[in-house]
NUSE-902717 format. One record per residue (C-alpha): x, y, z; residue number from 1. Coordinates in steps of 0.05 Angstrom, whole numbers, padded with zeros to 5 digits. Example, Ala and Ser with C-alpha at 12.3 -4.5 7.8 and 13.67 -1.06 7.14 Angstrom:
BEGIN
NODE_00246_-00090_00156_1
NODE_00273_-00021_00143_2
END
This chain:
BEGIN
NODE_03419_00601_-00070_1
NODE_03460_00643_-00111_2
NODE_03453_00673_-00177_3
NODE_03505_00665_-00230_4
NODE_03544_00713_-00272_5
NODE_03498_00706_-00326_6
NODE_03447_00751_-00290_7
NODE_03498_00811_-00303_8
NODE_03463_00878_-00325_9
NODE_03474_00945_-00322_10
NODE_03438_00958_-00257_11
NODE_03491_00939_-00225_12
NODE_03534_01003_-00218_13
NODE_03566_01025_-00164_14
NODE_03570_01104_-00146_15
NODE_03616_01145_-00182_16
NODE_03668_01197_-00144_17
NODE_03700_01255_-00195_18
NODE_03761_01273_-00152_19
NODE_03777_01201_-00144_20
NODE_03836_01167_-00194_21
NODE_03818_01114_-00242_22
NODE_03780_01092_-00305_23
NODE_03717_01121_-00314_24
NODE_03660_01092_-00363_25
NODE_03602_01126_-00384_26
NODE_03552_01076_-00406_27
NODE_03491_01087_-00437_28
NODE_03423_01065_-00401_29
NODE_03353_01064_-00417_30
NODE_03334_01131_-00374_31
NODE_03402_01168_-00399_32
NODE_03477_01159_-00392_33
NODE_03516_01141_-00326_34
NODE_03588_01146_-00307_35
NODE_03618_01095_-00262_36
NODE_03697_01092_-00234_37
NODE_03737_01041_-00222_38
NODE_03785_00994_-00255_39
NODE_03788_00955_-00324_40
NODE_03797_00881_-00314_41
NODE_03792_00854_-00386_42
NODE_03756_00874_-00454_43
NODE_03743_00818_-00501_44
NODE_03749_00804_-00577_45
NODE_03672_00833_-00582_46
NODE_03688_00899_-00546_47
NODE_03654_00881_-00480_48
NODE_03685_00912_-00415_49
NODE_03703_00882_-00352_50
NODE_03695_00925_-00302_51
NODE_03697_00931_-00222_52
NODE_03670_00986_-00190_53
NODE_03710_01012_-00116_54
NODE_03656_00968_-00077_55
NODE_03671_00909_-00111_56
NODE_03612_00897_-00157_57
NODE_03641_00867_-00235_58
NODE_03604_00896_-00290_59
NODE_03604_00863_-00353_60
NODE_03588_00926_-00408_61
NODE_03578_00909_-00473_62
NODE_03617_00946_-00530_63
NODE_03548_00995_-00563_64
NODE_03534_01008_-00489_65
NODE_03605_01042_-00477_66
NODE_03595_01116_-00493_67
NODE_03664_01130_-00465_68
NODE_03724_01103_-00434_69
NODE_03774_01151_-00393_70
NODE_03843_01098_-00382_71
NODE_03873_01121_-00312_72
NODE_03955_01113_-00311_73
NODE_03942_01076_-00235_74
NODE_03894_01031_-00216_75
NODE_03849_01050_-00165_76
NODE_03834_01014_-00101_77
NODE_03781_00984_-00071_78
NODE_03739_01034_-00022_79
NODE_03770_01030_00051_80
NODE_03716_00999_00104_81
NODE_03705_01073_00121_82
NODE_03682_01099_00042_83
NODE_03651_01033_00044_84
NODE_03610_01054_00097_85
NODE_03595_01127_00078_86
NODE_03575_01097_00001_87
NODE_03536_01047_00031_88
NODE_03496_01093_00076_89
NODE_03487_01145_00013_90
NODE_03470_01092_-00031_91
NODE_03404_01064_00015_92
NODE_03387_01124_00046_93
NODE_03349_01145_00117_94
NODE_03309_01085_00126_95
NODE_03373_01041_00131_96
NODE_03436_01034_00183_97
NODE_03502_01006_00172_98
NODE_03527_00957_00216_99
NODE_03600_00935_00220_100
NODE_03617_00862_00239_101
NODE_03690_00842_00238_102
NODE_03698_00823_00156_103
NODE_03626_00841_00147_104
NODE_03586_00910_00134_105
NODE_03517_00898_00139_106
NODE_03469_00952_00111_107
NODE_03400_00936_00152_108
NODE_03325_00963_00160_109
NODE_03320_00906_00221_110
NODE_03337_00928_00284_111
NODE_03421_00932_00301_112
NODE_03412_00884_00350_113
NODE_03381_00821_00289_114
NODE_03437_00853_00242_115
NODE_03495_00849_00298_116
NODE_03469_00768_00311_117
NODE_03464_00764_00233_118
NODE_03536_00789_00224_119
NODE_03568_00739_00276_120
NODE_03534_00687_00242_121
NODE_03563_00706_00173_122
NODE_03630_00714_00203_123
NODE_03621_00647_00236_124
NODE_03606_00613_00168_125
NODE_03667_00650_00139_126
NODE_03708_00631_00181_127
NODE_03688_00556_00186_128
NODE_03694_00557_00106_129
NODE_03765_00591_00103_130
NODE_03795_00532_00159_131
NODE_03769_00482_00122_132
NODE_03794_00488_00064_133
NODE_03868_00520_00085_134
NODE_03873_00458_00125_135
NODE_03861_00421_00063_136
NODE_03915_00448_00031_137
NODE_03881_00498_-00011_138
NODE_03904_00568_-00009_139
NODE_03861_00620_-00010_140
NODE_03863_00703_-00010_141
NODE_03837_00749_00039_142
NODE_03785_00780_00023_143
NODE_03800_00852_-00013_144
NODE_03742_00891_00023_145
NODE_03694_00885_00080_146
NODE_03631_00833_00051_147
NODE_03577_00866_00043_148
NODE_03501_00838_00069_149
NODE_03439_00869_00065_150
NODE_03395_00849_00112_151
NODE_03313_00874_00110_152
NODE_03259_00877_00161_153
NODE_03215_00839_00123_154
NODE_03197_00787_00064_155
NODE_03152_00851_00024_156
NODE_03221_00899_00032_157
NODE_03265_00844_00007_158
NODE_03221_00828_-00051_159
NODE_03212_00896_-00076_160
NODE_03296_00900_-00068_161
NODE_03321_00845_-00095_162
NODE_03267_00854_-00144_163
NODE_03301_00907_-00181_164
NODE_03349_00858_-00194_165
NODE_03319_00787_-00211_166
NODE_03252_00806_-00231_167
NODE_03202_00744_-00211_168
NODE_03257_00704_-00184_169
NODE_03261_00741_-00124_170
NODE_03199_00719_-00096_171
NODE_03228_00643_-00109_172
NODE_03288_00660_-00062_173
NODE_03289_00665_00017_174
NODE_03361_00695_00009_175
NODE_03408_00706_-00052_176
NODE_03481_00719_-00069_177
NODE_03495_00752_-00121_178
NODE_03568_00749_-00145_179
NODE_03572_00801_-00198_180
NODE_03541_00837_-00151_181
NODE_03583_00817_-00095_182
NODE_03527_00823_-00028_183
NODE_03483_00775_00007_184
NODE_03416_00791_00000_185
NODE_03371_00767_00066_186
NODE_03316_00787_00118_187
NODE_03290_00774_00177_188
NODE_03250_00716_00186_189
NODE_03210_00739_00241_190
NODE_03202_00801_00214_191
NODE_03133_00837_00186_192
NODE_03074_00785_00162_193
NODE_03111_00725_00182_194
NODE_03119_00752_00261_195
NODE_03043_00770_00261_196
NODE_03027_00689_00228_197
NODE_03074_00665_00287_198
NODE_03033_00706_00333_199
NODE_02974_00679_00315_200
NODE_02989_00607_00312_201
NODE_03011_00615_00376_202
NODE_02951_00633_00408_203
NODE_02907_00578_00371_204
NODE_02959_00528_00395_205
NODE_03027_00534_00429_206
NODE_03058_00473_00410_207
NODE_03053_00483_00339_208
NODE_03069_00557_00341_209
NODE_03138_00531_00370_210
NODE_03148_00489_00320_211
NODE_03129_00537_00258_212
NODE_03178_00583_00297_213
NODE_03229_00524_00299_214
NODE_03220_00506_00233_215
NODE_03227_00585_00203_216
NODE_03283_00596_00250_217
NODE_03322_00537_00219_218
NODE_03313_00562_00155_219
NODE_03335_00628_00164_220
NODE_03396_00603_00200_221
NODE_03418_00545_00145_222
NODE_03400_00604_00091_223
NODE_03447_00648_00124_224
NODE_03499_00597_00117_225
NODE_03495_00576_00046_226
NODE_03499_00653_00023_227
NODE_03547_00673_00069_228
NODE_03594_00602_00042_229
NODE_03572_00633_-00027_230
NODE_03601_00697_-00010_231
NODE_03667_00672_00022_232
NODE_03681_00624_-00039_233
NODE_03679_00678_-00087_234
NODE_03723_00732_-00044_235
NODE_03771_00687_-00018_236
NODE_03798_00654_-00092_237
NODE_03755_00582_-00085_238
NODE_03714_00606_-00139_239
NODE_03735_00657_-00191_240
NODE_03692_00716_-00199_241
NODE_03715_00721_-00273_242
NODE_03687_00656_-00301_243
NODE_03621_00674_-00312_244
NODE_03590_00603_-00332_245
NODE_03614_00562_-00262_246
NODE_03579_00494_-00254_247
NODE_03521_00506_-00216_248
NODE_03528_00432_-00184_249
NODE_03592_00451_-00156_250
NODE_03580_00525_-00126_251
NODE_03510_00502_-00098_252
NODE_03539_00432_-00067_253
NODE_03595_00466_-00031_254
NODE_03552_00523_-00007_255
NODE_03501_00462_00021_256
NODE_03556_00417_00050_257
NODE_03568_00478_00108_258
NODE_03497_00506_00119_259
NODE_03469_00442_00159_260
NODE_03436_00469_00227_261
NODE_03448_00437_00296_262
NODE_03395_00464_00346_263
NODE_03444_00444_00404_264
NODE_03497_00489_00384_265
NODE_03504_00557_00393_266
NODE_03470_00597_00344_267
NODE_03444_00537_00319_268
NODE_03500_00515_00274_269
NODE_03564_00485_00287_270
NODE_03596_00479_00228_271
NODE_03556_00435_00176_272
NODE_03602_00385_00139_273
NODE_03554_00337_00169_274
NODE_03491_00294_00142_275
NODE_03439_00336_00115_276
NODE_03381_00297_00130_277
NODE_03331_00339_00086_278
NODE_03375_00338_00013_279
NODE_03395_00263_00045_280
NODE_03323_00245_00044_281
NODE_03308_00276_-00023_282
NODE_03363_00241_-00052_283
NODE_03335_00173_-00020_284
NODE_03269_00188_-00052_285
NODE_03308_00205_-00125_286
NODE_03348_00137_-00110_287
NODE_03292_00089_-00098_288
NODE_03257_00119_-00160_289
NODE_03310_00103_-00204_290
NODE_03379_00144_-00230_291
NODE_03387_00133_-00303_292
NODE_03455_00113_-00328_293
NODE_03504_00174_-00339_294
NODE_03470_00207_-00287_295
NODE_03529_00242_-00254_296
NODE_03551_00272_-00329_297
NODE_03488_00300_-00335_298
NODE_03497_00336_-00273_299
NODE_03564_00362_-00286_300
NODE_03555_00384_-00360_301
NODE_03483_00412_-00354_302
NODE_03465_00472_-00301_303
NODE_03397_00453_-00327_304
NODE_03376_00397_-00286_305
NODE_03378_00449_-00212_306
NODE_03350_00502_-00254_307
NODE_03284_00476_-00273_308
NODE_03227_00491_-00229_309
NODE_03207_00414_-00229_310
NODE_03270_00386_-00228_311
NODE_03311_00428_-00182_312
NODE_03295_00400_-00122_313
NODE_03325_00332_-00135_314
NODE_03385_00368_-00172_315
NODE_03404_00411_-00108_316
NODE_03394_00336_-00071_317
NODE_03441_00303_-00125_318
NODE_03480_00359_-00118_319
NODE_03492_00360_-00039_320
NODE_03502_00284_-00037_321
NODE_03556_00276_-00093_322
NODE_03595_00345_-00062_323
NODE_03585_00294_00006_324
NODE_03611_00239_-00033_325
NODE_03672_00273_-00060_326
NODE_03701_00306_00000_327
NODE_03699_00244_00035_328
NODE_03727_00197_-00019_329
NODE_03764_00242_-00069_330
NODE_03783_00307_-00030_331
NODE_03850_00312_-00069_332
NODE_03821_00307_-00147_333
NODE_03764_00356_-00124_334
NODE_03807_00411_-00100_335
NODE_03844_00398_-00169_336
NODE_03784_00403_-00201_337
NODE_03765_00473_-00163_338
NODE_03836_00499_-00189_339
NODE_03826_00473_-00263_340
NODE_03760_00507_-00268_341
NODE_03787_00576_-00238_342
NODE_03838_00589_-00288_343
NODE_03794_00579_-00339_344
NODE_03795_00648_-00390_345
NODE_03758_00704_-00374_346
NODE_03685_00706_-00414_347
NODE_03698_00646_-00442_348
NODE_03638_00603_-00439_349
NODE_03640_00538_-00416_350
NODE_03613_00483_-00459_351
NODE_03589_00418_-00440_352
NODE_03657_00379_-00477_353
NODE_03709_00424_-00423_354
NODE_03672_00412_-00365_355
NODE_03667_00337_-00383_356
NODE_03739_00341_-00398_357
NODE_03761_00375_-00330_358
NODE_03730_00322_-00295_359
NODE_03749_00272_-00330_360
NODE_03832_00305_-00317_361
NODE_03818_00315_-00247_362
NODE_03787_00251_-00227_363
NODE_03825_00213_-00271_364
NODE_03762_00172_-00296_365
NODE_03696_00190_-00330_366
NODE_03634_00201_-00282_367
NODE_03609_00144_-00312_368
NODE_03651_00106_-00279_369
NODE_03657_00133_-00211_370
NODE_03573_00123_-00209_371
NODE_03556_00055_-00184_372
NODE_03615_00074_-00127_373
NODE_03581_00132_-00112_374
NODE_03510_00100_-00113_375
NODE_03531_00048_-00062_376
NODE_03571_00097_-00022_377
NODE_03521_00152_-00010_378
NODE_03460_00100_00007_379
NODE_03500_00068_00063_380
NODE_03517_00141_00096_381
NODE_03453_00166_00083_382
NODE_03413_00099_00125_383
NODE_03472_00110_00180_384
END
């Protein structure tokens, strides 16, 4: 899961250093006034800054929050891995260690040893994501900084977190990215209540405790994935960071298509790109009970549909399966549809009429008419 640009606030604010060049903001907040350096992207017709702080993070600061604006003649870079680190370890204090792990630095209260076996994973996924898609002919950047994760020793830490910045939701999540932002958010699975509920199920009856430990492993491993192909498609140019209001169908299908387990490999994953039985079987289920004509533009046009609490899971099903679809059948007009919907403007919203009309310009045909093709196409894989 990832949350979208329109979860930007002002707690996201990145440490501020007074001998360092660069704009500076001071923005005004509900406990007093804070001052934050970096760089000026863009300021709209409404006053509203763009702004990216020297870890990365894009702030979006409305005009009456701006108290002041000092313009730097040079831009400022990006914090080396090495400020990274020292900012990082300021920022989250004693009761956390910083890890570094090739493009990743992982900020952890687990143990070095889960947060060095988190990292290769992450780099792993990266990396799978980045050959994929240069193979298929579309370029992307390196990243600009070391990727930041976060990675807690248990569900009650991560809540209380990742609380700070989606409220409720983060109880909903078992692992976020966040893109304005810019870090995975995760924890260890076996970590705190859940190690003490293996524990016990073990003792009433091995077999089962295996398999709850199976199952939760899996989890943690395919949720790992998805954040971490989150992560990559943001920093690497798939997805620009800059439009705010991305189709959620698109940046939650491509995060599924990678982040399907195999217990047989190592580290149980080898990849993804493969059938996902469980959003396969959802979609089954949605299938059988009916998909109403225009289907597909719904799904396109209206972030709604995976949103919903009672809807969601067949949207992230519908989702997966039509990403499955594409890449197999149309992996030309969907990596012109990717590049139509990056250089979109900056703030602009995106209303339901555009993102029909991308489509439409990339595909070369209306989803209505690419549905009963896409119907027949994903039931046959799916039964393979």
């Amino acid at each position: 899961m990832q949350i979208t640009a329109r979860f930007l606030t002002l707690f996201w604010i990145g440490a501020w250093a007074a001998d360092a060049r660069g704009d500076k903001l001071v923005i005004r907040e509900r406990n007093g006034e804070r001052r934050v350096e970096g760089n000026i992207l863009k300021t709209d017709s409404s006053g509203a800054t763009l702004f990216e702080t020297r870890d990365g993070q894009h702030l979006v600061v409305p005009k009456d929050r701006l108290v002041r604006c000092e313009k730097s003649e040079k831009p400022v870079p990006l914090w080396t891995r090495a400020e990274l680190k020292t900012a990082l370890a300021e920022e989250f204090g004693k009761d956390f260690k910083v890890t570094e792990s090739n493009g990743y630095v992982i900020v952890h209260s687990c143990s070095t040893e889960n947060a060095k076996e988190a990292g290769r994973l992450l780099n792993k996924a990266q990396n799978a994501f980045v050959t994929y898609f240069t193979k298929n002919g579309f370029h992307l950047q390196k990243s600009k900084q070391p990727l930041i994760a976060v990675v807690f020793e248990g569900r009650e830490q991560y809540d209380r977190y990742v609380g700070k910045y989606l409220g409720d939701i983060a109880r909903m999540t078992v692992g976020v990215y966040i893109p304005p932002v810019n870090r995975i958010f995760l924890y260890n699975a076996f970590g705190g209540e859940t190690a003490h509920k293996v524990g016990l199920a073990s003792d009433v009856n091995p077999t089962y405790g295996r398999q709850l430990a199976g199952q939760i492993l899996e989890q943690n491993i395919s949720t790992l994935v998805h954040e971490a192909v989150h992560q990559a498609a943001y920093n690497t140019g798939f997805h620009n960071r800059k439009v705010v209001d991305y189709p959620l169908w698109l940046v939650e299908g491509m995060a599924m298509y990678f982040e399907t387990t195999d217990v047989n490999a190592p580290q149980g994953w080898k990849g993804g790109k493969s059938i996902n039985r469980e959003r396969a079987s959802r979609f089954k289920t949605v299938y059988q009970r009916g998909l109403s004509p225009g289907f597909l533009e719904r799904l396109i046009v209206d972030d709604g549909y995976l949103r919903a609490q009672s809807t969601a899971q067949d949207g992230y099903a519908l989702a997966w399966t039509f990403t499955y679809y594409l890449l197999r059948h149309h992996k030309a007009e969907y990596m012109e549809y990717v590049r139509l919907i990056n250089s979109r403007p900056e703030f602009a919203s995106y209303p339901r009429s555009a993102r029909l009309k991308d489509f439409e310009t990339a595909f070369k045909m209306p989803p209505s008419e690419m549905e009963t093709a896409f119907a027949n196409a994903a039931t046959k894989m799916i039964d393979r």
